[in-house]
ZAPA-370731 format. One record per residue (C-alpha): residue in three letters; z, x, y; residue number from 1. Coordinates in pm, whole numbers, plus 32768, in hexadecimal, padded with zeros to 4 digits. Example, Ala and Ser with C-alpha at 12.3 -4.5 7.8 and 13.67 -1.06 7.14 Angstrom:
residues 2
(pt "ala"; (830C; 84CE; 7E3E); 1);
(pt "ser"; (82CA; 8557; 7F96); 2);
//
This chain:
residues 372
(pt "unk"; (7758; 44B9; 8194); 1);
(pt "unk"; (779B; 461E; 8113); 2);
(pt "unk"; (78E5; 467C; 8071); 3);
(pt "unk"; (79D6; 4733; 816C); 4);
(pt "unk"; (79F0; 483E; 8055); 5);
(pt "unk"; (7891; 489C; 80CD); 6);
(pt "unk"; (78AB; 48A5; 8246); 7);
(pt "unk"; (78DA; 49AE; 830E); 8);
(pt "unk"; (7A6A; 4A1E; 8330); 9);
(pt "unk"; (7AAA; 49B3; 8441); 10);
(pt "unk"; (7B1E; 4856; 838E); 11);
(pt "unk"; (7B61; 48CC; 8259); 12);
(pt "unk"; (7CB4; 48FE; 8297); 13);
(pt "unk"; (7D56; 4851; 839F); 14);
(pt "unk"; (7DDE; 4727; 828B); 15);
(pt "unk"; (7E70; 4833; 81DF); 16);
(pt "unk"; (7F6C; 48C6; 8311); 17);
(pt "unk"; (80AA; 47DA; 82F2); 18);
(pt "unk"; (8065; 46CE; 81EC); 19);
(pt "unk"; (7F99; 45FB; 82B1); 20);
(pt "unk"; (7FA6; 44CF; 83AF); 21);
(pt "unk"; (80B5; 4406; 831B); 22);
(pt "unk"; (81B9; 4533; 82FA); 23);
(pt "unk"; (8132; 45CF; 846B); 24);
(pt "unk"; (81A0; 4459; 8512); 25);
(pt "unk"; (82F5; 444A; 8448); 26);
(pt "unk"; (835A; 4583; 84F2); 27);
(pt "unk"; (8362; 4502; 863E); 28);
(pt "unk"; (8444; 43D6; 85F9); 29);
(pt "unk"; (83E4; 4302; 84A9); 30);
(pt "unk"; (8527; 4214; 84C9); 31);
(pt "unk"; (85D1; 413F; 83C0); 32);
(pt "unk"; (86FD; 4053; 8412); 33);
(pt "unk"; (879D; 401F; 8546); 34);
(pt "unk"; (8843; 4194; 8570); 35);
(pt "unk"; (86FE; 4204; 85EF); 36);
(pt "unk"; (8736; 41A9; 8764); 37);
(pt "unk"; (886A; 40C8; 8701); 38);
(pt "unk"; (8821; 3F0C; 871B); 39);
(pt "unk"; (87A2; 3E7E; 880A); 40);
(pt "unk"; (887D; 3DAE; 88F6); 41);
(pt "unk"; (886B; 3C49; 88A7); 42);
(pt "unk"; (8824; 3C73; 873F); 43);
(pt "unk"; (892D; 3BFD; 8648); 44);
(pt "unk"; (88C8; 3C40; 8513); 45);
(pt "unk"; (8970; 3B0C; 8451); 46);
(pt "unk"; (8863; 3A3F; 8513); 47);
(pt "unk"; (872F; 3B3F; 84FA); 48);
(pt "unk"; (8728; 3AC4; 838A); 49);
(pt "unk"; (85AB; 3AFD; 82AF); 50);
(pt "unk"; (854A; 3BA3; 83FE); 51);
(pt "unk"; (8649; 3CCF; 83B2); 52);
(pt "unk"; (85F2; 3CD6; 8239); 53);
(pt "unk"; (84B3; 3D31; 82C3); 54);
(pt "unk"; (8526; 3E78; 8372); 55);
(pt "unk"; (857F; 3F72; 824C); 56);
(pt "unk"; (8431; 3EE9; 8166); 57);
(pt "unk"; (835E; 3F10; 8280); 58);
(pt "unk"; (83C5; 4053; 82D2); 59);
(pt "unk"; (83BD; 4107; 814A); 60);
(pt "unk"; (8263; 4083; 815C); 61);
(pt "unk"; (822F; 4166; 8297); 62);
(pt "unk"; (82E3; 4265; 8207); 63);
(pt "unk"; (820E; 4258; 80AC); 64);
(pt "unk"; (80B6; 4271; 818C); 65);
(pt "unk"; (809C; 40D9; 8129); 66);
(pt "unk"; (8058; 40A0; 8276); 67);
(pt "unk"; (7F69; 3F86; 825E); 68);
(pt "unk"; (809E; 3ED8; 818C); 69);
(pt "unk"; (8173; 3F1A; 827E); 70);
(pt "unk"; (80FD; 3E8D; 83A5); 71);
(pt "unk"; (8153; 3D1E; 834F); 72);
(pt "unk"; (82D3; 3D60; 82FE); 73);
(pt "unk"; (82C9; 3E2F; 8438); 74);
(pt "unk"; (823C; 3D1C; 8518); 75);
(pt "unk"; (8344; 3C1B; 8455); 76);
(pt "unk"; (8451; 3CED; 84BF); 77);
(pt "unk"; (83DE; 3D2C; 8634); 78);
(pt "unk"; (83A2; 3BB6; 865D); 79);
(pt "unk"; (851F; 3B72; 85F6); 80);
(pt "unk"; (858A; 3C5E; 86E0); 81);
(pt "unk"; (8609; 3D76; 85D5); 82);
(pt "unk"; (8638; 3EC4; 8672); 83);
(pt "unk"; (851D; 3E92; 8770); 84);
(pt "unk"; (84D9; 3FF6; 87B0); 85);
(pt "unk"; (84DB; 4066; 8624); 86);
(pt "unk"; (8410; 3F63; 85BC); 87);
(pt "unk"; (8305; 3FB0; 86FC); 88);
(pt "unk"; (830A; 40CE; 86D4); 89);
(pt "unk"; (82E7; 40F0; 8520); 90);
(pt "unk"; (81DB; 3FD7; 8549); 91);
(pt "unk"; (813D; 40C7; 8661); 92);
(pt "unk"; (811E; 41ED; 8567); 93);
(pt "unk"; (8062; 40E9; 8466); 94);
(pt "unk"; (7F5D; 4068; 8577); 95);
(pt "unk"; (7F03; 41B4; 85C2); 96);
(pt "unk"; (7EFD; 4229; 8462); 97);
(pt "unk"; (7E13; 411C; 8413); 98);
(pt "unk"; (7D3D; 4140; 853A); 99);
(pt "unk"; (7DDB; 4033; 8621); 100);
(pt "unk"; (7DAA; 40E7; 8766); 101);
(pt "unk"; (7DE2; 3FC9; 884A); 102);
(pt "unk"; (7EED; 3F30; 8782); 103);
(pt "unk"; (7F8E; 4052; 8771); 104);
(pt "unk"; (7F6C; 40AF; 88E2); 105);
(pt "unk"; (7FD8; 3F4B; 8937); 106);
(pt "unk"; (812D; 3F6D; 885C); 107);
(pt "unk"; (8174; 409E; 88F3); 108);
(pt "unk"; (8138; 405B; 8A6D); 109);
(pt "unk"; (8221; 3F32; 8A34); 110);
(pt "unk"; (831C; 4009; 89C6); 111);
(pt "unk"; (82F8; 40C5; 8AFE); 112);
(pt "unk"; (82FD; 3FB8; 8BC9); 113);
(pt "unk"; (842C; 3F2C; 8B32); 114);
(pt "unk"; (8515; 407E; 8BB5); 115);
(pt "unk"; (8494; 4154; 8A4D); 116);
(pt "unk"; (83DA; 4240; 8AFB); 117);
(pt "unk"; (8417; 4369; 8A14); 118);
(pt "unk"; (837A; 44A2; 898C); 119);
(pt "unk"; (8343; 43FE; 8846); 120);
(pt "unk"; (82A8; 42F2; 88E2); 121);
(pt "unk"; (81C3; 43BD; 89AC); 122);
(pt "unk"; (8199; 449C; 8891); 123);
(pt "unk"; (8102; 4373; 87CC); 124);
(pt "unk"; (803C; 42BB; 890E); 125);
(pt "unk"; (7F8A; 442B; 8939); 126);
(pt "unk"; (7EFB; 4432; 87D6); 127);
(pt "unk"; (7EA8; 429F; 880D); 128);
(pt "unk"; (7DD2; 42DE; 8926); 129);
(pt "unk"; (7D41; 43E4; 88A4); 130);
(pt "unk"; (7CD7; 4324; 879C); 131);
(pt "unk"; (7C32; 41DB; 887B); 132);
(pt "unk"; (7B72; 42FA; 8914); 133);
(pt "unk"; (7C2B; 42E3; 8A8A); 134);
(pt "unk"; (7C6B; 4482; 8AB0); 135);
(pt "unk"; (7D1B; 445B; 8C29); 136);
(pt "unk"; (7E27; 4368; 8B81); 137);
(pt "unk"; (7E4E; 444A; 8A57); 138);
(pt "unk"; (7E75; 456E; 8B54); 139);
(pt "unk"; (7F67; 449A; 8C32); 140);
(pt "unk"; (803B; 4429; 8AE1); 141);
(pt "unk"; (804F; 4585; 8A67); 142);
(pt "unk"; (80CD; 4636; 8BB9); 143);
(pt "unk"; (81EE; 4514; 8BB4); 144);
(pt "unk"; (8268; 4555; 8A75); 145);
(pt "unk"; (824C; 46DF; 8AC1); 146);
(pt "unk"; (8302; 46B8; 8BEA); 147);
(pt "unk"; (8425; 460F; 8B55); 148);
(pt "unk"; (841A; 46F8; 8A1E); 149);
(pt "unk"; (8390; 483E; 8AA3); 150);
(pt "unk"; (83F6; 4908; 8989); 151);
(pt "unk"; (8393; 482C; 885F); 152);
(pt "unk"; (82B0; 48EE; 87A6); 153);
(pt "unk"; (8243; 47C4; 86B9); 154);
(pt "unk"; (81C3; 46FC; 87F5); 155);
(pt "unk"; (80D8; 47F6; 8841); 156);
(pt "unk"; (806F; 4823; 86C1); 157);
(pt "unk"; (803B; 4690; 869A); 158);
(pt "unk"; (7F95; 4662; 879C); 159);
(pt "unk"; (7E9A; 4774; 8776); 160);
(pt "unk"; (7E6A; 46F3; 8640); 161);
(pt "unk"; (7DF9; 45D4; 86B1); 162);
(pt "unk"; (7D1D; 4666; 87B3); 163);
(pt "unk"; (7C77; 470A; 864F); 164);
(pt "unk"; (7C6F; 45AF; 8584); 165);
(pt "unk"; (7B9F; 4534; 86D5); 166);
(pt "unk"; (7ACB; 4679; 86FD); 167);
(pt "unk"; (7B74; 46A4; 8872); 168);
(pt "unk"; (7B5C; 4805; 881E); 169);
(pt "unk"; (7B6B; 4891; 89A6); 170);
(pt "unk"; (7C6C; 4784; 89F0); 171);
(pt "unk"; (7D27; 481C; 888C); 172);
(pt "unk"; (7D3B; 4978; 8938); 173);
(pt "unk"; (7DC2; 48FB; 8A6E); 174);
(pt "unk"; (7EEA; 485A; 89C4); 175);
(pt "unk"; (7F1E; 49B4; 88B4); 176);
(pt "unk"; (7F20; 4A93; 89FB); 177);
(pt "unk"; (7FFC; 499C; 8AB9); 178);
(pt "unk"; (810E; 49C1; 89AA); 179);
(pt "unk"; (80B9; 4B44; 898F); 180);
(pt "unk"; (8131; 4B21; 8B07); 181);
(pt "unk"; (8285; 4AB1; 8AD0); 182);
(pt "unk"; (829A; 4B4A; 8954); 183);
(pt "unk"; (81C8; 4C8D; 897D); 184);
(pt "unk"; (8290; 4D12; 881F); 185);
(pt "unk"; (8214; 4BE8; 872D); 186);
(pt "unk"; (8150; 4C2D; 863C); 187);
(pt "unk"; (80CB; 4ADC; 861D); 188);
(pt "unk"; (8035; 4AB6; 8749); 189);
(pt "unk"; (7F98; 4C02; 8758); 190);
(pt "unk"; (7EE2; 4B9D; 85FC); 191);
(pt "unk"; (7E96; 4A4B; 86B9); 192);
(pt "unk"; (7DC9; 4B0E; 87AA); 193);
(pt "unk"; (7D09; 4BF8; 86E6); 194);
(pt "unk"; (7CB0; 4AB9; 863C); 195);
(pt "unk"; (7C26; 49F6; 876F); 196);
(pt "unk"; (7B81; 4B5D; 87EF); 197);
(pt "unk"; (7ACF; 4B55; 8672); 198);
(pt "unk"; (7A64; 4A16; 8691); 199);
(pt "unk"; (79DD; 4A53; 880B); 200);
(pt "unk"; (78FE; 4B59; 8777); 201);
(pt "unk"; (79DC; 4C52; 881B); 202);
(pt "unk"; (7A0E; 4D24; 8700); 203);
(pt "unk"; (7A50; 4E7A; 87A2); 204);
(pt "unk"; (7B92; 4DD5; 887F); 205);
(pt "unk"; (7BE7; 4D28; 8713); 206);
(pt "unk"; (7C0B; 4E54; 865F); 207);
(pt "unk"; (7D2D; 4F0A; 871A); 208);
(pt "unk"; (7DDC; 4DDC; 8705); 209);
(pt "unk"; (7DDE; 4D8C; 859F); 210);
(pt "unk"; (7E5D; 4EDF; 859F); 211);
(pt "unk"; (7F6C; 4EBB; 8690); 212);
(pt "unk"; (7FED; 4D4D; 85E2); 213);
(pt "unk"; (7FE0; 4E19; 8493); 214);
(pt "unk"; (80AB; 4F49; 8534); 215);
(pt "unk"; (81BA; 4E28; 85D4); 216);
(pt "unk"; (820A; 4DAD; 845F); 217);
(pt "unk"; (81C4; 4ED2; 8399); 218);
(pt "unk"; (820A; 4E59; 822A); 219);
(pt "unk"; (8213; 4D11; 8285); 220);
(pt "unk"; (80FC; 4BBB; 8223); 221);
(pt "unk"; (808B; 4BDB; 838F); 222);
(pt "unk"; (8043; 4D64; 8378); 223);
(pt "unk"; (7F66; 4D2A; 8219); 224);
(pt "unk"; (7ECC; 4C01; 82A6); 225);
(pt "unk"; (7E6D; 4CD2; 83F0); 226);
(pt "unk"; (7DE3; 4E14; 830F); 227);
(pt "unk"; (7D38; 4CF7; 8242); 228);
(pt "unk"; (7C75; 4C42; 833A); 229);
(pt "unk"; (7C02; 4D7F; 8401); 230);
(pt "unk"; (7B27; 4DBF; 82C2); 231);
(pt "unk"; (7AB6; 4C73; 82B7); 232);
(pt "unk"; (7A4F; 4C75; 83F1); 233);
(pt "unk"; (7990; 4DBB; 83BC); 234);
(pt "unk"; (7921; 4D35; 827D); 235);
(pt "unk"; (79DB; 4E22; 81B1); 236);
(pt "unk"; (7A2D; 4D28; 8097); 237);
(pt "unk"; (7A8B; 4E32; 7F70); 238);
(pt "unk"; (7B80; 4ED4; 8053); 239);
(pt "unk"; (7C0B; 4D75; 80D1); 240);
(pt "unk"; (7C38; 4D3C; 7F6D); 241);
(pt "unk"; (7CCE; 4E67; 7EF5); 242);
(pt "unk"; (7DA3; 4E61; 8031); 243);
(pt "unk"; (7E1E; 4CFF; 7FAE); 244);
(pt "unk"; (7E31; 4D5F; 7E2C); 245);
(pt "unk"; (7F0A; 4E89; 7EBE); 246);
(pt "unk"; (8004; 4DB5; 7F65); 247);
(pt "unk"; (8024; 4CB7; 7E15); 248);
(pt "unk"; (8065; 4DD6; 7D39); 249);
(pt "unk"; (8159; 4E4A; 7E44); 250);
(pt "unk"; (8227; 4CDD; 7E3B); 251);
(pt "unk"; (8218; 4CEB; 7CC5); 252);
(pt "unk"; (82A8; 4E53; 7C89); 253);
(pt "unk"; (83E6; 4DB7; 7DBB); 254);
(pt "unk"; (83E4; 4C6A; 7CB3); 255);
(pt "unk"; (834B; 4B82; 7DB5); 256);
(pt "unk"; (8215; 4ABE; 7DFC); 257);
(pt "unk"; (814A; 4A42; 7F27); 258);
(pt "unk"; (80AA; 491D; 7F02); 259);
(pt "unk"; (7FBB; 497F; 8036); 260);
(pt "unk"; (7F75; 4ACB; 7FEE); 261);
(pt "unk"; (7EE9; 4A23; 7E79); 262);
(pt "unk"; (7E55; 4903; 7F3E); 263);
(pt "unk"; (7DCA; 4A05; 8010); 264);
(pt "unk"; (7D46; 4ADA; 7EF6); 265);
(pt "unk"; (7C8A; 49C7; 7E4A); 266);
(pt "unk"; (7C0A; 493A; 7F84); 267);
(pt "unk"; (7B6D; 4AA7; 7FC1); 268);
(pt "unk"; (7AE1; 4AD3; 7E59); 269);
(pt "unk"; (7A33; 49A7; 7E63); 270);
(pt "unk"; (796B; 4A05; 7FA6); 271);
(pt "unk"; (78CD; 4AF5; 7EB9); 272);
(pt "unk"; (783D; 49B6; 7DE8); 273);
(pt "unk"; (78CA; 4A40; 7CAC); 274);
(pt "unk"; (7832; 4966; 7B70); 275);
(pt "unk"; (78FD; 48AF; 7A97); 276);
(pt "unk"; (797E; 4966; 7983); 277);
(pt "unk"; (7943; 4AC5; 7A57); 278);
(pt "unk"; (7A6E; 4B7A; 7A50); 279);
(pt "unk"; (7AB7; 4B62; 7BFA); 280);
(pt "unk"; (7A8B; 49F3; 7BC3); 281);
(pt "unk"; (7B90; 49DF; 7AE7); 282);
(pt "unk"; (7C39; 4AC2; 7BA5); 283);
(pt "unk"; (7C25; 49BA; 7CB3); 284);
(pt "unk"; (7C7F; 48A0; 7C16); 285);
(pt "unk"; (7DBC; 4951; 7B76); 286);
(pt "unk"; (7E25; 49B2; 7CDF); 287);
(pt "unk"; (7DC8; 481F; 7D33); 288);
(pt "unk"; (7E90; 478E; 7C13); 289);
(pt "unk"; (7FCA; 485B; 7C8A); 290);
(pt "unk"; (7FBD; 4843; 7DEB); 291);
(pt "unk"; (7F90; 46BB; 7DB3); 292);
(pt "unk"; (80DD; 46B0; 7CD7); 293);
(pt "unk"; (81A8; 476D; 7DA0); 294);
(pt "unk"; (812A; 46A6; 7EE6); 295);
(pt "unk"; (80A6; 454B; 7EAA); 296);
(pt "unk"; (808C; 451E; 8024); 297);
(pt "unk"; (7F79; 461D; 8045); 298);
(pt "unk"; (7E74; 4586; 806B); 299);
(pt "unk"; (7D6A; 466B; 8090); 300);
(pt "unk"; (7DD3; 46FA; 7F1B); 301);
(pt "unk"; (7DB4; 4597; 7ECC); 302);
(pt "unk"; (7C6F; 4564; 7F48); 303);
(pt "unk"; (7BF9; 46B1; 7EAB); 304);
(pt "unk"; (7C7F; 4694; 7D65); 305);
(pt "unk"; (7BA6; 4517; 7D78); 306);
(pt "unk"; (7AA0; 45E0; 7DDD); 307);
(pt "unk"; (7AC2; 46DA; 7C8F); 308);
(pt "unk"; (7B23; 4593; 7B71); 309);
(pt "unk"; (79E4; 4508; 7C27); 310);
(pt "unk"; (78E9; 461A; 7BC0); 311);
(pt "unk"; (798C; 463C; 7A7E); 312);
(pt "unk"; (7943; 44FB; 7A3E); 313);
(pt "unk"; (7AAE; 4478; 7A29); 314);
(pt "unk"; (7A70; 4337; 7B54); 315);
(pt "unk"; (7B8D; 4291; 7ACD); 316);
(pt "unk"; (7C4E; 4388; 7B47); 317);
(pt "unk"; (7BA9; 440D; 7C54); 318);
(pt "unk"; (7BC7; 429F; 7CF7); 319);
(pt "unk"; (7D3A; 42BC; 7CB6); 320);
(pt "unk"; (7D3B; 43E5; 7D7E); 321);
(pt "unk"; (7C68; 4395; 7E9A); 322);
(pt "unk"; (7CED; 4246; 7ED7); 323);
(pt "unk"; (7E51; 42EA; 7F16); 324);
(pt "unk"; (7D72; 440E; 7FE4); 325);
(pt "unk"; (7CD3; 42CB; 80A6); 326);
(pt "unk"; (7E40; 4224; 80E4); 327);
(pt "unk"; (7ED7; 435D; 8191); 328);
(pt "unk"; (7DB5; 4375; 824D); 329);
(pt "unk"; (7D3F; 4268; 8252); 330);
(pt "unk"; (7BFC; 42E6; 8388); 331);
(pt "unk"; (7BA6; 43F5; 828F); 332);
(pt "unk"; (7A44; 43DF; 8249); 333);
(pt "unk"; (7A12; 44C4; 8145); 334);
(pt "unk"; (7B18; 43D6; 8060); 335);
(pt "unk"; (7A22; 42DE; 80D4); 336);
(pt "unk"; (78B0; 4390; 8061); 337);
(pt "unk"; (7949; 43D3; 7F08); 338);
(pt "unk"; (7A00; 4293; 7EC8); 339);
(pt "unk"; (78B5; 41DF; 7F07); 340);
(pt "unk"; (7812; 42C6; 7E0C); 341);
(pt "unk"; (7935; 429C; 7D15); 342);
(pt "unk"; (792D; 410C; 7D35); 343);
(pt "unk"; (779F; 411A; 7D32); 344);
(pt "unk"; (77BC; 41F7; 7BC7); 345);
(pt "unk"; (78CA; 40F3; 7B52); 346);
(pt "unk"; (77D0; 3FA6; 7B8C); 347);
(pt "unk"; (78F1; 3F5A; 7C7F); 348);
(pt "unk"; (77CA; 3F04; 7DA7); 349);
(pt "unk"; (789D; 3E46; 7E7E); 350);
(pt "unk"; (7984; 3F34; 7ECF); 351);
(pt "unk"; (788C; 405D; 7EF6); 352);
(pt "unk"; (77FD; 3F7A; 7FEB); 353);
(pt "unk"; (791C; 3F5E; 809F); 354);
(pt "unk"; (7968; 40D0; 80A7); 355);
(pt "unk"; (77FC; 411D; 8133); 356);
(pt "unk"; (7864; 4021; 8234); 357);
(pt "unk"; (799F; 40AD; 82AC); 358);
(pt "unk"; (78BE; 4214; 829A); 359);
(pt "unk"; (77DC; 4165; 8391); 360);
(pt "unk"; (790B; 4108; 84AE); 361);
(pt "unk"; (79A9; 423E; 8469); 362);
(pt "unk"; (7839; 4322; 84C9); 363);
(pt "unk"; (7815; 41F5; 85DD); 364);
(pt "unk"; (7986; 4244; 864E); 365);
(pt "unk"; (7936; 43A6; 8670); 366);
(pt "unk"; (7805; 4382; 86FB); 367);
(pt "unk"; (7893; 42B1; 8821); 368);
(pt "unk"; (7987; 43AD; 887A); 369);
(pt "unk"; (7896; 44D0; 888B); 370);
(pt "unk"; (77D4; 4406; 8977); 371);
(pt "unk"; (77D0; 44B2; 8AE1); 372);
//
């Protein structure tokens, strides 16, 4: 399995965009305690007892990208009949972060059924169904949830983003140029489509519209990200990278920093297989190192900077860095490829065996839903 560092761009960056799964479900309704959607009626809680002790643990787990943790307090806390809707819909966003399609489409049509028929719901049921493969139920999910929130420019970009984890690339444009519909100014959504045009091979309908996203947010993440991947795409890497060292000096001279943008950078450098001790490698991993402190929850810095401890030789590390890559996402398969080489380097054979195996269902996964 080859490193995502050395693909072509068209996934080298989408990890990058908004911090990644766990932060891109939080922001349609991550809830915690019962002012989400207020109780439920019939639930006291001096007789919900462990059950609501389960809530609040189950959902900093969720919040922390633990998800796997999570999901036991969460299902303690539904079964007690705590805040039925947050802890459905909390224990929702860790089924589908794990890869629990059908448990997480079965949590959330039960929520519909029971009167919670909401955007956020539908939000989350879209990206579910896209993920079991079933496109016309994705479709059907999404169009609910854009119907009841027409203007919510994060539906469109979430669920496109799933469309992109599931390479449902024509399915991805569909959804971009829906929201472009009803939001023709957002910047967002424009990038969204020169994306899924790029990745259709449609390069010459791309190109105005990386242009047109960067024009929207002139100055802005989106506008350098735009200007970036339209030399990707063309395989212009040493203006890409200029382009990106450009905008870090310009956040340093205004006393900020963007973890992206570094993420970004080091993500891009490494395409060009630097060597170890060459000075764009350390460039790389300096950019890595940074964009990993200042956002922990990113985890395709984490995942890269595993990848750059790993062929320096540091595997201690590196594992450190890829296992908290592998729990934010946790279907990534390049966290996967090198963790198995990592484990396989430390004599640690059980585990790289298990990490080939989860490579195998994840290229079986993928398979299946590229099948006509």
């Amino acid at each position: 399995m080859e490193c995502q560092c050395h693909r072509r761009p068209r996934r080298l960056l989408r990890p990058l965009k908004y911090g990644g799964f766990v932060l891109a479900v939080a922001g349609v309704g991550l809830f915690a305690g019962s002012t989400a959607f207020g109780q439920d009626a019939g639930v006291a809680s001096s007789s919900a007892g462990v059950a609501a002790s389960e809530l609040k643990p189950g959902t900093e787990l969720t919040q922390r990208g633990s998800l796997a943790e999570a999901i036991p307090h969460l299902l303690a806390a539904r079964a007690g009949g705590v805040n039925i809707y947050v802890s459905s819909f909390n224990l929702a966003i860790c089924y589908l972060g794990t890869g629990a399609y059908k448990d997480a489409i079965a949590t959330l049509e039960a929520l519909r059924s029971s009167g919670r028929d909401t955007a956020a719901v539908n939000n989350l049921l879209a990206q579910a169904y896209l993920g079991a493969g079933d496109t016309a139920q994705g479709w059907a999910a999404f169009a609910r949830a854009a119907a009841q929130t027409p203007e919510d420019e994060k539906l469109y970009d979430f669920v496109a983003d799933a469309c992109t984890d599931h390479q449902q690339y024509a399915l991805g444009l569909r959804v971009a140029e829906a929201g472009i519909e009803k939001l023709p100014g957002s910047a967002r959504l424009h990038y969204e489509r020169a994306l899924f045009l790029a990745r259709l091979d449609r390069l010459g309908e791309a190109r105005p519209e990386f242009e047109r996203a960067a024009a929207l947010a002139s100055g802005s993440y989106i506008a350098s990200l735009a200007r970036v991947q339209e030399d990707l795409y063309g395989d212009n890497y040493p203006e890409a990278i200029g382009l990106l060292r450009a905008a870090i000096e310009a956040d340093n001279k205004a006393g900020r920093q963007d973890a992206r943008l570094l993420s970004l950078l080091g993500t891009v450098l490494l395409r060009e297989a630097p060597a170890p001790g060459e000075a764009e490698f350390l460039e790389a991993r300096a950019a890595l190192e940074e964009a990993a402190r200042l956002r922990p929850g990113d985890a395709a810095a984490q995942i890269a900077l595993g990848k750059v401890y790993l062929l320096e030789g540091r595997t201690g590390e590196a594992v450190e860095h890829l296992e908290l890559g592998r729990r934010l996402e946790p279907n990534n398969a390049e966290a996967y490829a090198n963790l198995a080489h990592a484990y396989l380097k430390l004599g640690e054979r059980e585990k790289a065996r298990a990490c080939q195996a989860e490579l195998r269902r994840l290229a079986s996964s993928s398979a299946g839903r590229s099948s006509p």
